[in-house]
C-alpha positions as CSV (number, residue, x, y, z in Angstrom):
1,X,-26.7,27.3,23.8
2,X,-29.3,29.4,25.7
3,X,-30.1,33.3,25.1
4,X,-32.0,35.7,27.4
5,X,-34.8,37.2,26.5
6,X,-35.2,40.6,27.7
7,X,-36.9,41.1,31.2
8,X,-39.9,42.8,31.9
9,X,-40.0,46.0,33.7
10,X,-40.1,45.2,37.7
11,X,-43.7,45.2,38.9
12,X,-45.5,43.6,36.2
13,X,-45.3,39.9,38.1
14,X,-43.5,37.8,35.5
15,X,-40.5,35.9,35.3
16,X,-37.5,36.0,32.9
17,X,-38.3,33.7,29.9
18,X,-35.6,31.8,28.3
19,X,-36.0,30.8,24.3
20,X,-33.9,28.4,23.1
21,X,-31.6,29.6,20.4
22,X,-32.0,26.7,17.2
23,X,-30.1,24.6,17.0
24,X,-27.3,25.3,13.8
25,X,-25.9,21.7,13.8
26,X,-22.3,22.8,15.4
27,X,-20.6,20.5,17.7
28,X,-18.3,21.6,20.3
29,X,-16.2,24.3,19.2
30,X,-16.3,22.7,15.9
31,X,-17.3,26.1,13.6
32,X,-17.8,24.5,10.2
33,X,-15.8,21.9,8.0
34,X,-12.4,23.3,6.8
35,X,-12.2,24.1,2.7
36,X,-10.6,21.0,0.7
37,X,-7.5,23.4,0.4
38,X,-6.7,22.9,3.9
39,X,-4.2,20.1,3.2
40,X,-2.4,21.5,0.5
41,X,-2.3,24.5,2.8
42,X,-1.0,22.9,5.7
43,X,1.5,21.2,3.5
44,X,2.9,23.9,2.6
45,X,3.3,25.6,6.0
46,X,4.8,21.9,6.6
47,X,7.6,23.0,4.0
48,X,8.1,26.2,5.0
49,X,9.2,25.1,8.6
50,X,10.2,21.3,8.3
51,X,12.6,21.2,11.7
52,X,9.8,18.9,13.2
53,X,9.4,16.4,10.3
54,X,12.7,16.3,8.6
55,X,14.8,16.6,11.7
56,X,12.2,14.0,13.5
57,X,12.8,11.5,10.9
58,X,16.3,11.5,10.9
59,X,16.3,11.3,14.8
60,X,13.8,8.3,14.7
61,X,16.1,6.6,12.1
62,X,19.2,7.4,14.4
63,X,17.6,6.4,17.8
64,X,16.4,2.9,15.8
65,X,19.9,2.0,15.3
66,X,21.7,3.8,17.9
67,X,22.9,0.7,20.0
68,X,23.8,-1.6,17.1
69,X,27.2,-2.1,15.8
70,X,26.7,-1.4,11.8
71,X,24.0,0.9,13.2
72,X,21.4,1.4,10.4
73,X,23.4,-0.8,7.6
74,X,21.8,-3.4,9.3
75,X,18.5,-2.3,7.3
76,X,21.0,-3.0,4.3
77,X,22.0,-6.4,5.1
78,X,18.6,-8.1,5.9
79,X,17.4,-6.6,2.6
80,X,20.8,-8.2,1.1
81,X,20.1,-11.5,2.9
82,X,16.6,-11.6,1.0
83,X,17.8,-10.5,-2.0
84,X,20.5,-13.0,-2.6
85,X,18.5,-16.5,-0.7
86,X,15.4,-16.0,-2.9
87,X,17.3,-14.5,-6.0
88,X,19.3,-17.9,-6.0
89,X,16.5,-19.8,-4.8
90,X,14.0,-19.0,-7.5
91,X,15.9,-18.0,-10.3
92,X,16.9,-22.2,-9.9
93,X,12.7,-22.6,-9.6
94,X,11.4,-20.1,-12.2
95,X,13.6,-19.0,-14.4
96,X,13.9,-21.2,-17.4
97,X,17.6,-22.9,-18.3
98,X,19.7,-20.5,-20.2
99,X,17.6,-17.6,-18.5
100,X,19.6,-14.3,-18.0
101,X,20.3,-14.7,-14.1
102,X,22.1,-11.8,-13.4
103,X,18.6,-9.5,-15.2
104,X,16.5,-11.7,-12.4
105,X,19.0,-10.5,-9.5
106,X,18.3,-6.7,-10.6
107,X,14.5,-7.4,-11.1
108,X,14.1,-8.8,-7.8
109,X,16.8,-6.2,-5.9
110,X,14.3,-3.5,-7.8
111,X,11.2,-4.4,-6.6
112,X,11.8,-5.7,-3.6
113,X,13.7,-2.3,-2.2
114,X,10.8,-0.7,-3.7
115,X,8.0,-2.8,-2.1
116,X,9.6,-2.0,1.1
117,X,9.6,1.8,1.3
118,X,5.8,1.1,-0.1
119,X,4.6,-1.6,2.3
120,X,6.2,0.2,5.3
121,X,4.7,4.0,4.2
122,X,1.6,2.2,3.8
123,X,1.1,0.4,6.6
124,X,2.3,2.5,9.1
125,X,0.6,5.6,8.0
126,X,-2.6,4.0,8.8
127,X,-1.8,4.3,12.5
128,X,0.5,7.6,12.7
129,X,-2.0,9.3,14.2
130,X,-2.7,6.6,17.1
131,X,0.6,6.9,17.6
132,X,1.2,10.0,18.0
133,X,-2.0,10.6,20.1
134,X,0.2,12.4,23.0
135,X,1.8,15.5,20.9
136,X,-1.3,15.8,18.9
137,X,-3.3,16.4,21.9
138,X,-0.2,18.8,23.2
139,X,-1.0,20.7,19.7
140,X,2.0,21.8,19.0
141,X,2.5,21.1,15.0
142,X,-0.3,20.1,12.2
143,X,-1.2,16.7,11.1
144,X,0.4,17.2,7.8
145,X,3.9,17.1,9.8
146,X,3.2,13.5,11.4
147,X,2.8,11.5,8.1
148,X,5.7,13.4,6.3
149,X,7.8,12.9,9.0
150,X,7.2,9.1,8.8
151,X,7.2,9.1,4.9
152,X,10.5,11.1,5.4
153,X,12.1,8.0,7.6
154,X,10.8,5.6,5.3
155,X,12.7,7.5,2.5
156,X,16.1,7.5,4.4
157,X,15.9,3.6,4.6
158,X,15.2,3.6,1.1
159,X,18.2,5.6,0.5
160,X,20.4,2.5,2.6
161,X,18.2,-0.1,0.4
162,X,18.7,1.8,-2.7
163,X,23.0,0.7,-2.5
164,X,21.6,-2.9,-3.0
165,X,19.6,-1.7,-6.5
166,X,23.0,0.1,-7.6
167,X,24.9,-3.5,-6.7
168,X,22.9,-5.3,-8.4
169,X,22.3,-3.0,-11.3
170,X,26.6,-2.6,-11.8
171,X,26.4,-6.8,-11.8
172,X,24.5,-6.5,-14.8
173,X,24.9,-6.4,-18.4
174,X,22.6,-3.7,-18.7
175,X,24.1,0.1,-19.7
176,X,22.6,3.3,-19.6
177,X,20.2,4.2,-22.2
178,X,18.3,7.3,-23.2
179,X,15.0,5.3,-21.4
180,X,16.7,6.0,-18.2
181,X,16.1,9.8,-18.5
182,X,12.1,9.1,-17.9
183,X,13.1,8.4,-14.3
184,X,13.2,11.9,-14.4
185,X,9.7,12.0,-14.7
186,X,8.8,8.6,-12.8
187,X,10.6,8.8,-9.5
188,X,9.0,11.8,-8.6
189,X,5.3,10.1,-10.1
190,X,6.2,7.1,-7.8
191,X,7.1,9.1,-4.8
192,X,4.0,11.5,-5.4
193,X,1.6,8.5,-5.6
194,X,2.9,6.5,-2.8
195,X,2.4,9.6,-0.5
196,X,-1.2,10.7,-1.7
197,X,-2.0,7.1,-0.5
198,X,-0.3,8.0,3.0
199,X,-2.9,10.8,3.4
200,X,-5.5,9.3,2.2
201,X,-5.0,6.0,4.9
202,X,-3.8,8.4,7.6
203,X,-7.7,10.0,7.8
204,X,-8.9,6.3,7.3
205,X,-6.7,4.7,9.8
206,X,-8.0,7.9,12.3
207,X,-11.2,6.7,11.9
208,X,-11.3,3.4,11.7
209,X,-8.4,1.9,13.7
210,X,-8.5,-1.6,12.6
211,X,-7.5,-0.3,9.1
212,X,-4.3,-1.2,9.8
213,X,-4.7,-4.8,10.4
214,X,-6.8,-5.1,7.3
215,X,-3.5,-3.2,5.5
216,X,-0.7,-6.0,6.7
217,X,-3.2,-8.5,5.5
218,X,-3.6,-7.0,1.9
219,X,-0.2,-5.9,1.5
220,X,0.7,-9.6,2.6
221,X,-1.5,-10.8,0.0
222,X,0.0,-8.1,-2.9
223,X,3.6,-9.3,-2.4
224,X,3.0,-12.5,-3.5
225,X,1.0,-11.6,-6.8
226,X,2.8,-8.8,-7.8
227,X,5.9,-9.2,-9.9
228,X,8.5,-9.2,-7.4
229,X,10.1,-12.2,-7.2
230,X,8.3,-13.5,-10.2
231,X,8.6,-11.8,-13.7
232,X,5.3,-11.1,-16.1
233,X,7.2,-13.6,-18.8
234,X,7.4,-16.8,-16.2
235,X,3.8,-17.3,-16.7
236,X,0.8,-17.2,-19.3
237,X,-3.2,-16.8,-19.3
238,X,-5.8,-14.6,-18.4
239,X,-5.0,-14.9,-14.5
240,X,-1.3,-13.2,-14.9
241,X,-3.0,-10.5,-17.0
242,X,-5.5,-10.1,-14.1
243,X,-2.7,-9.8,-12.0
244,X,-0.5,-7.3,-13.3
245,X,-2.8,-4.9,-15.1
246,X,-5.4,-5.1,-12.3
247,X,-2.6,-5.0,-9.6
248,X,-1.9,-0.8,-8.8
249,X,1.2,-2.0,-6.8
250,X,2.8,-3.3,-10.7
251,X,2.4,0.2,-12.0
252,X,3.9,1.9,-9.4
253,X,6.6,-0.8,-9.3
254,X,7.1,-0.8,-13.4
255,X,7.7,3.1,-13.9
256,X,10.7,2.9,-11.9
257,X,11.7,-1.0,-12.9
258,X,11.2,-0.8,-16.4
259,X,13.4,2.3,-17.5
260,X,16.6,1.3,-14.7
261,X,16.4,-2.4,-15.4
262,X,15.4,-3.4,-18.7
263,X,15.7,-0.4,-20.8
264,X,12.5,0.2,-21.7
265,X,10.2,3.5,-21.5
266,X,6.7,1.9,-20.2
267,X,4.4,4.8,-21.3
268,X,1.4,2.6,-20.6
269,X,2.0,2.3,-16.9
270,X,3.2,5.7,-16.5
271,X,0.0,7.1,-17.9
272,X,-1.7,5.2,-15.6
273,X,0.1,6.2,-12.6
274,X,0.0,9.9,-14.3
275,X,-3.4,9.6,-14.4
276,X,-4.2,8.2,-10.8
277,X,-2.1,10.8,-8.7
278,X,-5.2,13.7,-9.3
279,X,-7.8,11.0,-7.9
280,X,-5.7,9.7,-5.5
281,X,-4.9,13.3,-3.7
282,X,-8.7,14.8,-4.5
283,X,-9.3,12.0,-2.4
284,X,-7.0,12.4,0.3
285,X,-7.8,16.6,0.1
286,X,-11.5,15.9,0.8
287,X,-10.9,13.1,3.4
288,X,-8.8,14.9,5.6
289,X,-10.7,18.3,4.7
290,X,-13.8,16.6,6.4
291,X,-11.8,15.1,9.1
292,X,-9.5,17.5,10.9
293,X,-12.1,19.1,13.0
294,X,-12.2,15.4,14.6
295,X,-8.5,13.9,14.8
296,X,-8.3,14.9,18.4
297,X,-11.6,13.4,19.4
298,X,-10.7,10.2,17.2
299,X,-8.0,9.1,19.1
């Protein structure tokens, strides 16, 4: 930017000077870097007026299935499919003889519908943005409403997933107990943490687009060491410890897991996960805080 410095009077033989103004480090129309409350802001303009999210993800959920005959039940029977093949398979491989079968068909229906809603929020919120380049440029809604309205979908297909938990739950022995009241507490702590993450990878994914290959790759990797299809009590040694109390993916899986499944009230891996939500959205606040003048010239 360029100002002009006065003239001098006609007659006195000199030209107009132009000073250069100094240079204040702006960019573009960029004005300075919004406060870290932007995204708690935004989210809750996002809730006030959620036609574009909630309605979106329904729609999207709708138009996936719209030509199929058991429309989106189909989501239902491949996670079924999964369920039963490796449930038989491995509870034949791992479980030991005399082993409580019908316990390893609720573990493995658990975590798996779980893992899903978490791989899938994960993954794909690394590239909503890239995705969505063409109504971000139109600018009609805020970021915020792009990842909730693909957290949103990914909670509607857990809903379908979620009849192959109560199945396998009603197969069981097991009876409600009062550790089943802490999913009061935990659902929302799981739900809470999962989409802190989807922030926080939506910025990075923004940024760095090949985020999203390295995610399919870890998350590839994380489904085979967490306790999904295995249980913590098929194997000993210091390399299962590593992998369950080192693994974030077992506490998130384990708050919800260990009250509905097996009873018990794991206070250790809730207080972890308790503990982890403030990081995990500071992060995501000050990430997206520092990004949002840039989204538009990112992708």
């Amino acid at each position: 930017m360029e100002t002009l410095v006065d003239s001098p009077a006609p007659g006195e033989g000199q030209r107009s000077v132009v000073a250069p103004k100094k240079d204040t480090g702006d960019t573009g129309a960029i004005r300075g870097r919004p406060s870290i409350l932007v995204l708690f802001q935004d989210l809750v303009a996002a809730f006030k007026a959620p036609g574009f999210w909630l309605y979106g993800a329904w729609i999207d959920t709708s138009l996936r299935h719209r030509s199929q005959a058991l429309g989106a039940f189909w989501m239902v029977s491949g996670t079924l499919a999964f369920v039963l093949i490796l449930g038989t398979l491995y509870s034949q491989v791992l479980l030991r003889p005399g082993a409580d079968t019908q316990i390893y068909y609720a573990h493995i229906a658990t975590g798996f519908v779980l893992w899903i809603f978490i791989q899938q929020s994960l993954q794909q919120s690394s590239q909503v943005y890239k995705k969505s380049r063409d109504m971000i440029q139109n600018g009609y809604v805020k970021y915020v409403d792009y990842v909730l309205r693909l957290f949103s979908g990914h909670l509607i297909s857990l809903g379908y997933n979620l009849l192959i938990v109560v199945g396998a739950i009603l197969l069981t022995p097991v009876h409600v107990t009062a550790a089943d009241f802490i999913l009061l507490l935990t659902v929302p702590l799981f739900f809470l943490a999962v989409l802190g993450v989807c922030f926080l990878l939506s910025v990075v994914g923004a940024r760095y687009p090949d985020i999203g290959e390295l995610m399919r790759t870890v998350l590839r990797l994380f489904f085979f060491i967490t306790p999904i299809i295995w249980m913590p009590s098929m194997g000993k040694g210091a390399a299962i410890g590593a992998f369950i109390y080192l693994n974030p993916f077992y506490y998130l899986l384990e708050i919800i897991r260990g009250p509905l499944v097996y009873g018990v009230v794991p206070w250790l891996e809730i207080g972890v996960v308790a503990a982890a939500i403030p990081i995990i959205w500071l992060l995501a606040a000050l990430a997206y805080a520092r990004a949002k003048p840039y989204f538009a010239l990112w992708i």
